[in-house]
C-alpha positions as CSV (number, residue, x, y, z in Angstrom):
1,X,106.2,114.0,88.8
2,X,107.9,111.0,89.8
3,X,108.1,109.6,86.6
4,X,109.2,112.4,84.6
5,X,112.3,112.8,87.4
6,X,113.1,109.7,87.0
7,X,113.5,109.7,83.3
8,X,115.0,112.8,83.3
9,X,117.4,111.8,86.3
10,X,118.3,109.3,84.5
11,X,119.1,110.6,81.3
12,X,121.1,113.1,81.9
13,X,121.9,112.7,85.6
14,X,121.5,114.9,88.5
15,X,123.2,118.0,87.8
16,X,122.1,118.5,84.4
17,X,118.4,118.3,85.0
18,X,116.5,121.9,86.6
19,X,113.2,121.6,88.6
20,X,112.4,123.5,85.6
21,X,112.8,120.3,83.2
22,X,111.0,118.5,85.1
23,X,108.2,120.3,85.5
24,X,107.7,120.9,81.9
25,X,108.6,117.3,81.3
26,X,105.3,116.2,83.9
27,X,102.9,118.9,82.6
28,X,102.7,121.4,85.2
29,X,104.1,124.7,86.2
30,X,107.6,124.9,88.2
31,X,105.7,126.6,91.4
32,X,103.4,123.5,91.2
33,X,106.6,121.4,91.2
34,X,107.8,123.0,94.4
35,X,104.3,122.3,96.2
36,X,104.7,119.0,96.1
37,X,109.0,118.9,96.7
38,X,110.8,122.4,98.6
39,X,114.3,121.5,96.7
40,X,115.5,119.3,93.9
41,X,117.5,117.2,96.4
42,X,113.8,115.8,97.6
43,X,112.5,114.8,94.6
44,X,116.0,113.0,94.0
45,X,115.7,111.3,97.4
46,X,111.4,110.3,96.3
47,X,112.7,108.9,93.1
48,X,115.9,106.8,95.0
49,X,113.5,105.9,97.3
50,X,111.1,104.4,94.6
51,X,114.6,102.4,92.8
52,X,114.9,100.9,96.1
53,X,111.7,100.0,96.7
54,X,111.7,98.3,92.8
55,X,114.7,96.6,93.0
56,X,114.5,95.2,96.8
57,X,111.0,93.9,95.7
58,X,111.9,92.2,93.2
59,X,115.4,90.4,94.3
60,X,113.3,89.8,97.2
61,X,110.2,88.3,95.6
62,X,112.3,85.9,93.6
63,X,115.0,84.7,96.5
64,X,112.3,84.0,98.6
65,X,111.1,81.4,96.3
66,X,114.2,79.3,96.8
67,X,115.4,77.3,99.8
68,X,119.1,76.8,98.5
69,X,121.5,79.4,99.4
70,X,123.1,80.1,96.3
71,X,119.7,79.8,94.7
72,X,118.5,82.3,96.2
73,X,121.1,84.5,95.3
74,X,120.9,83.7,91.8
75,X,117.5,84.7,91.8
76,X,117.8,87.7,93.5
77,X,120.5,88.8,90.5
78,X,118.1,87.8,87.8
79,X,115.3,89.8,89.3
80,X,117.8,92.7,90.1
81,X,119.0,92.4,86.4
82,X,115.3,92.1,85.1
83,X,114.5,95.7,86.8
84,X,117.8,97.6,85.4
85,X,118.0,96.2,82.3
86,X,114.3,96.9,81.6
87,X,115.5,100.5,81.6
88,X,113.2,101.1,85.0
89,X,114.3,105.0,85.0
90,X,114.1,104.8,89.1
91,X,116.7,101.8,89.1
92,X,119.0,103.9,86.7
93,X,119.0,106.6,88.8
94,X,119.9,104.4,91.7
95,X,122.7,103.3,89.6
96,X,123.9,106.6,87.9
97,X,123.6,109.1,90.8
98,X,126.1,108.8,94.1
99,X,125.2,109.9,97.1
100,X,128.0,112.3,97.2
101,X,127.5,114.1,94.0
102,X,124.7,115.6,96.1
103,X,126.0,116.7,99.1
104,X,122.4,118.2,99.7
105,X,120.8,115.1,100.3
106,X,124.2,112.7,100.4
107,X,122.7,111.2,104.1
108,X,119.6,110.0,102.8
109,X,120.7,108.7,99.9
110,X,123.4,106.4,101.4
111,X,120.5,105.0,103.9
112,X,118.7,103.9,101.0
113,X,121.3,102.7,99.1
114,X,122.0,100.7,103.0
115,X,118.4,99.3,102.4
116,X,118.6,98.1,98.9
117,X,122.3,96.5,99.8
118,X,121.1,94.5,103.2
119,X,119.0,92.1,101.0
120,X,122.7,91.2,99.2
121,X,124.6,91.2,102.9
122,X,121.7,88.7,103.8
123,X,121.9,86.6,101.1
124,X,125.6,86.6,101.1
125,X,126.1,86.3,104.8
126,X,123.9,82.9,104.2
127,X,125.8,81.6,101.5
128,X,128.8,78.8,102.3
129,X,131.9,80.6,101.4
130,X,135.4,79.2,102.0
131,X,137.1,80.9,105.2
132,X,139.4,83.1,103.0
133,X,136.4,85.2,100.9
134,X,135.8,88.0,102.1
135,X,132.2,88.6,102.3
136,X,131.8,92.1,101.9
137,X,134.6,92.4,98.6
138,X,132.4,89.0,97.2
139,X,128.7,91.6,97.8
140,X,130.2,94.7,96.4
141,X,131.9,92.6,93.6
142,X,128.6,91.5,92.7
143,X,126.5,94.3,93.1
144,X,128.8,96.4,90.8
145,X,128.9,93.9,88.2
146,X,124.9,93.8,88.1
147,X,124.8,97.4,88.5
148,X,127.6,97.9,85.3
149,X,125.5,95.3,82.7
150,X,123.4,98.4,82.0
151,X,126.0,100.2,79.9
152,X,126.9,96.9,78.1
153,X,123.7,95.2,77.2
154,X,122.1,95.0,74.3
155,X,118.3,93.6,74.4
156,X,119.1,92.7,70.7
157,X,121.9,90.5,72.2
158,X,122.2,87.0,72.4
159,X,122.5,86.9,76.3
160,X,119.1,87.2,78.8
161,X,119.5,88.8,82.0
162,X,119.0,85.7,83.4
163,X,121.5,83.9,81.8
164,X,124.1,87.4,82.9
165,X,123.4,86.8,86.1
166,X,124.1,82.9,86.0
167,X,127.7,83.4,84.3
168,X,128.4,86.3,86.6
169,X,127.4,83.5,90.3
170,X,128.8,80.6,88.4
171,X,132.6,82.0,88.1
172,X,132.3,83.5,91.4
173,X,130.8,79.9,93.0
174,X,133.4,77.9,91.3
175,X,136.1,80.3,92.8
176,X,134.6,79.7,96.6
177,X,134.2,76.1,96.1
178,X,137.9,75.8,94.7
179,X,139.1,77.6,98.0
180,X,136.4,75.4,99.9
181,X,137.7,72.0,98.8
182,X,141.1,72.8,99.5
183,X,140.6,74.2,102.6
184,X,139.4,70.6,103.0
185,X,142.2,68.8,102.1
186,X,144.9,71.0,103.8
187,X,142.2,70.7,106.9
């Protein structure tokens, strides 16, 4: 059921996919459907809750591998890329559904949305930024330029996620040591 929301979610987004679709999509009759979720906003909320769960895993799995601040950002953005860009249907529909295009179910969804973006507020709050960054501009930069790869890249490209996610930390790194070193000198 999961699944089959998920791929459906994702394809063509909330609004456009009935209870009906995705019944018929996992196999089963609609009534069957409802058993398991009373409203379409549920199953939304199951399937957010499972993109989360992916994502968070993942980034986490990989930063905690790494002692180095801005290492373990960087391989909490390659492990975030890895999951979207491997077209994981519950991480697209993290991506591609707002909490407020479903007022129904807009309070849950922006506390797991909270919960996937306190691993980045962690890793940023950790990471040695100049005085004049602005921490949460600098995590919402960055989580929307991960989040936006997936309607750009091509797996036929020349680029790997990994490599992305390294271009994307090294022009924002070389900005905050810039403003670093001259906070420095003008001391």
């Amino acid at each position: 059921m999961l699944e089959a929301a998920a791929r459906l979610f994702a394809q063509r987004g909330y609004a456009a996919t009935s209870m009906r679709d995705i019944a018929q999509a996992a196999s089963m009759l609609p009534g069957s459907l409802y058993y398991h979720f009373a409203a379409k906003e549920d199953l939304l909320a199951a399937v957010y809750e499972a993109g989360v769960r992916d994502i968070v895993a993942a980034a986490q799995a990989a930063a905690e591998r790494q002692t180095d601040p801005w290492d373990r950002l960087e391989a909490a953005c390659v492990a975030h890329l890895e999951t979207v860009l491997r077209r994981s249907d519950t991480a697209q529909v993290l991506i591609r559904v707002l909490p407020e295009q479903v007022p129904a179910a807009a309070a849950r969804l922006k506390q797991l949305r909270a919960e996937y973006e306190d691993l980045y507020r962690a890793l940023v709050a950790a990471l040695p930024l100049a005085a004049d960054v602005d921490r949460r501009t600098f995590r919402l930069m960055l989580l929307g330029a991960l989040n936006w790869t997936r309607f750009w890249y091509r797996e036929s490209g020349a680029d790997t996620p990994r490599v992305i996610a390294r271009r994307m930390l090294r022009m924002l790194r070389a900005r905050s040591d810039t403003a670093r070193s001259m906070e420095k000198r003008h001391g």
